[in-house]
Structures are given as C-alpha cells and as structure tokens.
C-alpha positions, 0 to 999 in steps of 0.5 A: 580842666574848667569849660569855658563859658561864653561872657555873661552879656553875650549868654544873657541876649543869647538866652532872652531871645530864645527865651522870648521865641519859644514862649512869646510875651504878652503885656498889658497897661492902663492908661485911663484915658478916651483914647489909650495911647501909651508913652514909648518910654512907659511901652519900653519899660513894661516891654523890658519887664515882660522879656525879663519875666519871660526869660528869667533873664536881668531887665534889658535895655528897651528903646521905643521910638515913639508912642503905642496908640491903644486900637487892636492890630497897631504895631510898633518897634522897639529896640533891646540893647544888650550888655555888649552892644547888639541889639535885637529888634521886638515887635509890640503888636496891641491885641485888645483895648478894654476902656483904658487898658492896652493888651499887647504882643511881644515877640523879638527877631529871630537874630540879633545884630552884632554890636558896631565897631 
C-alpha cells in the first residue's frame, strides 16, 4: 500500500522553515556607495537565494517592503510566500558594513500563516 505524501508546496514551507530555524542564514551584498543601502527588490532576491541554499529547497517567493539601510543592528521584514499560499514571515537583520558591503542575518518565524480563504 503507497504512503501518502503531503503536496509538495506544502512539504516545501514545511521543510524551508525548518531548514532556515535549525542552521539560520546569512547573506551578504555590495552595493558600492558612501551610504549602503540595498533595494527591497535586490534584499528580496538574495534573501530568496540564501533560504534556498540553506534549505536545498526551490527559491521561494520573497517579498521585501522597503529598502535595508547598510548600519549594524538595522532590521527589516520580509514576506516568503509559498506554493499554496502561506506565508512565513524572515527577519534580515544587518550585522557589519565594510565600505559598500552589507552583511546580514536571516532567520524566518517559528510558524507560518495559513493561506487565506
């Protein structure tokens, strides 16, 4: 008798947020100006990235609302929305600045939302 598996969309969240609680993520950007500041669409992208090398899971959906100014202990939200809609919220907290590179944190909520409707 076949065991039945959870969907993959849902196995997928399942796994990436457990992967990215047990061994957090890091990242790291150049953005070669004065004052780093890296774009929510450039933070969200490399967030995605990260969590998928992390997790050896598909690069998920990553929404940032708005730009991660590059000064230690600045913290933003974002948003990984999965195949079946819920969503998980990440913290990016930047831990050094060197010139034009941001280093930061990633760590995602212990629980995710379920999806609406």
């Amino acid at each position: 008798m076949p065991i039945p598996r959870p969907s993959t969309p849902v196995w997928g969240l399942a796994a990436l947020t457990a992967g990215v609680l047990l061994t957090g993520c890091s990242g790291s950007v150049s953005v070669g100006n004065a004052d780093p500041e890296l774009s929510s669409d450039k933070l969200a992208t490399t967030v995605a990235k990260k969590l998928a090398a992390t997790t050896g899971q598909p690069t998920p959906d990553v929404t940032c609302p708005e730009d991660l100014a590059g000064k230690v202990g600045t913290t933003t939200r974002c948003t990984l929305t999965a195949g079946d809609g819920s969503t998980v919220g990440v913290t990016v907290t930047v831990t050094s600045v060197d010139g034009g590179r941001i280093d930061f944190d990633i760590e995602a909520d212990d629980t995710a939302s379920p999806a609406p409707g």
